[in-house]
Every structure is written in structure tokens, then in C-alpha cells.
C-alpha positions in Angstrom: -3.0 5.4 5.5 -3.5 2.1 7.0 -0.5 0.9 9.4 0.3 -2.8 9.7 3.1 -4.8 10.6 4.1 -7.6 8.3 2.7 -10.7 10.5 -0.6 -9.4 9.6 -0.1 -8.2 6.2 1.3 -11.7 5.4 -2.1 -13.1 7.1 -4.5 -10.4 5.4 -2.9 -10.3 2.1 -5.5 -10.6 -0.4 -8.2 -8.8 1.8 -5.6 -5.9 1.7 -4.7 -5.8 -1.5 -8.3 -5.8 -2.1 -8.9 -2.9 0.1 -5.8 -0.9 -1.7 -7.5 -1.7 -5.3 -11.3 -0.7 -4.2 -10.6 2.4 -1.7 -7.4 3.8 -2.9 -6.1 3.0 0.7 -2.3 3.4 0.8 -0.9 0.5 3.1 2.1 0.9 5.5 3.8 -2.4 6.5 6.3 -2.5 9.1 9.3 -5.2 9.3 12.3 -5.1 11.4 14.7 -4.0 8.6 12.3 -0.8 7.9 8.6 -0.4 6.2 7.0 0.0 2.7 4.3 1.3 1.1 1.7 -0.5 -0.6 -0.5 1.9 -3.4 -2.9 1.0 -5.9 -2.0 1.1 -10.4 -3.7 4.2 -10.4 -2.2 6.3 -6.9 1.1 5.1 -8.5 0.1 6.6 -12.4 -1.5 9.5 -10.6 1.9 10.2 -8.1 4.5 9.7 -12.1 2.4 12.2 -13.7 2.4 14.9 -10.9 5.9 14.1 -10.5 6.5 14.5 -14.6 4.3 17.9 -14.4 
């Protein structure tokens, strides 16, 4: 998982988002109020229906 804080992720966005969408790379972004996780459609589909199993 790729670790970030939110300067760069603000700068980067579309390359990342790119990244998340082509690799299946989970993003971490860090901000002063806590961090969240970027994850591709299909991590997210794949994570409900293990969950729902």
C-alpha cells in the first residue's frame, strides 16, 4: 500500500487514481485530522463479497 500525505495526493491526483484503477494499488493519504484509504470498484466489490460470505 502506497503511503502519501494529502499535499501530494492533491498534486498527483489523477496519476493516482490511475495507478489504483490499473494496479489494484490501495492508497493511504495522510491529513492532520487522520488518513483514508483509497481502493479501486473492484478491491471494494471484492472486500463486500468476502465480507457477505
Amino acid at each position: 500500500m502506497k503511503k502519501i500525505d494529502v499535499t501530494d495526493f492533491k498534486e498527483n491526483i489523477y496519476e493516482l487514481l490511475e495507478q489504483v484503477i490499473k494496479y489494484d494499488e490501495c492508497i493511504n493519504i495522510s491529513t492532520n485530522k487522520g488518513n483514508v484509504i483509497v481502493l479501486s470498484e473492484k478491491n471494494y466489490n471484492e472486500l463486500i463479497k468476502s465480507n457477505n460470505s
